[in-house]
C-alpha positions as CSV (number, residue, x, y, z in Angstrom):
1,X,-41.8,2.9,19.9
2,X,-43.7,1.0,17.6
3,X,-42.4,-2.1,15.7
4,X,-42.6,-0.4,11.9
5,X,-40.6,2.4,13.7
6,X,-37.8,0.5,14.6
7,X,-37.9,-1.8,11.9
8,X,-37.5,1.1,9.8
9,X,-34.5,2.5,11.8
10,X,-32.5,-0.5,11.8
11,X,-32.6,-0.3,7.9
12,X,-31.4,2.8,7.8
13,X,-29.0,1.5,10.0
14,X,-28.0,-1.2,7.4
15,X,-28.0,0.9,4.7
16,X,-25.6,3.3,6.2
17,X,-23.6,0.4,7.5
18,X,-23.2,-0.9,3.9
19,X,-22.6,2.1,2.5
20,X,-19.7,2.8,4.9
21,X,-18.2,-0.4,4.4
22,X,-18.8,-0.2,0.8
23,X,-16.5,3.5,1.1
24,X,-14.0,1.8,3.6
25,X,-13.5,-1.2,0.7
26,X,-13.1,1.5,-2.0
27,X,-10.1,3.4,0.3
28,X,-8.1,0.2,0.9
29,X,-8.2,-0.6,-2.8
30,X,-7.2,3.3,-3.8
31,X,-4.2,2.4,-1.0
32,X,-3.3,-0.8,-2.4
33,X,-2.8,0.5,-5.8
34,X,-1.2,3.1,-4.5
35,X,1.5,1.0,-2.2
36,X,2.6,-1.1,-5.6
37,X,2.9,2.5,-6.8
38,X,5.7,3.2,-4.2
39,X,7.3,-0.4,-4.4
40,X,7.9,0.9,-8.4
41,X,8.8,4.3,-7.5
42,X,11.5,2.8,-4.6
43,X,13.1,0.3,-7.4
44,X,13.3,2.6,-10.2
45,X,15.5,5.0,-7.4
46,X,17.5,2.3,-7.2
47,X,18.2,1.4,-10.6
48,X,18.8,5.0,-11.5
49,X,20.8,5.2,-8.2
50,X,23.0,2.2,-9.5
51,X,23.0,3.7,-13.1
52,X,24.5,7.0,-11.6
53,X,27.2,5.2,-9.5
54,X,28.1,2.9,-12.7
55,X,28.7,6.1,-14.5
56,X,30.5,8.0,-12.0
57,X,33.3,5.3,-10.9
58,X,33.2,5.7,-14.9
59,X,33.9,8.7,-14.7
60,X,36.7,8.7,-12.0
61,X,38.6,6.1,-13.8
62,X,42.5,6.8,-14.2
63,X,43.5,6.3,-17.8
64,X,47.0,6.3,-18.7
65,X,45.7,6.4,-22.4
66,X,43.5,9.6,-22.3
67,X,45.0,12.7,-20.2
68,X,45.1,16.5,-21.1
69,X,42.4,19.1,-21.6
70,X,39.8,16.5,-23.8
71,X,39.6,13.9,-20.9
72,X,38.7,16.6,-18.4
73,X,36.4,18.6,-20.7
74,X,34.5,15.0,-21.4
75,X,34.8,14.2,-17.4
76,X,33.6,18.1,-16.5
77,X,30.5,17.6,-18.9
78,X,29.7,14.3,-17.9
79,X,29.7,15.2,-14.2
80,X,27.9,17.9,-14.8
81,X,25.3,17.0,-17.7
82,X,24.7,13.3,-17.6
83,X,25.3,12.3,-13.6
84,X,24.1,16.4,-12.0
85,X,22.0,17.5,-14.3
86,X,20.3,14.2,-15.7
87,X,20.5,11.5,-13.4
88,X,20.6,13.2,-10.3
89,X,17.7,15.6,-11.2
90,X,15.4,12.4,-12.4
91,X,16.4,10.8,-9.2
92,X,15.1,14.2,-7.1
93,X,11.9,14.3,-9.3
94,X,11.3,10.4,-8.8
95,X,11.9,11.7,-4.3
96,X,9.1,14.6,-4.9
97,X,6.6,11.5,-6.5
98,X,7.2,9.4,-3.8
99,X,7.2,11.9,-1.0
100,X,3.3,12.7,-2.8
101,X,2.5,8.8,-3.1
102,X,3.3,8.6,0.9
103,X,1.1,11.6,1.6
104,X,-1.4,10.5,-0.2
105,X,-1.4,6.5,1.3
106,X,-1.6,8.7,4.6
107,X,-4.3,10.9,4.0
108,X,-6.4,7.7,2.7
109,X,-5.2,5.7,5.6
110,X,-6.3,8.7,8.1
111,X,-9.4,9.1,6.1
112,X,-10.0,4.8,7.7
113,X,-8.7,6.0,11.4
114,X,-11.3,8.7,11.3
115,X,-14.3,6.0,11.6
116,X,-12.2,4.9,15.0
117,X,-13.4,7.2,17.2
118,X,-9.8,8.2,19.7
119,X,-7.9,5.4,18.5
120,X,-8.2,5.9,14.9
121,X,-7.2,9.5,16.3
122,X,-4.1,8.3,17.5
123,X,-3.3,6.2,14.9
124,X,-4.0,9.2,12.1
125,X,-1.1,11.2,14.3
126,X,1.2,8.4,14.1
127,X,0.6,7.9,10.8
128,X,1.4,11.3,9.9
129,X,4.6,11.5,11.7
130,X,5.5,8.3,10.2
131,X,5.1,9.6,7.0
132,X,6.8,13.1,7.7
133,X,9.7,10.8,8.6
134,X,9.8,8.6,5.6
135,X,9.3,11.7,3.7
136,X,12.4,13.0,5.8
137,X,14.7,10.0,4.7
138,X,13.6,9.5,1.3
């Protein structure tokens, strides 16, 4: 082969080098934002989840001051309205989000493992069970 030839090869070789990197930087940037994402989405479900618990020992309170049908009509609505309905609902909606932010950290991080030849296969198949077991426990 001639000098020009390869000259010309290993610039393309470069190039595609650069661009990959370039396309690798962009994915661990989209998974960073995405893991301060999940840190917010994991503390708000914990706030909510202490707000909830607040309310219910509330809730369960004895009262020697308040008995008959009023007490258990406000106890029955706020059971079922503010701690079921409200809190308990936001905290299954804020699971679905974060069950989607893991997926999508995975498929990002998968989309990485795929330029590792065998390993990064065996590292996207962790990955995903991983995830399918956060998900799981979330």
């Amino acid at each position: 082969m001639e000098k020009a030839h390869l000259i010309s090869k290993k610039r393309n070789k470069q190039r595609e080098l650069s661009s990959k990197e370039a396309e690798l930087g962009h994915l661990d940037r989209q998974i960073s934002q995405l893991k301060e994402i999940k840190i917010k989405l994991v503390s708000l479900k914990e706030d909510v989840k202490a707000v909830k618990k607040n309310v219910k020992s509330v809730v369960d309170e004895k009262r020697d001051y308040w008995k008959g049908d009023l007490n258990d009509e406000w106890k029955d609505n706020t059971k079922n309205n503010l701690i079921e309905a409200g809190l308990k609902a936001y905290i299954d909606k804020v699971d679905t989000n974060l069950d989607e932010v893991n997926i999508k950290i995975m498929e990002l991080e998968n989309e990485k493992y795929n330029t590792e030849g065998f390993i990064g296969d065996l590292k996207s198949g962790i990955n995903w069970l991983g995830t399918q077991i956060e998900n799981l426990f979330n």
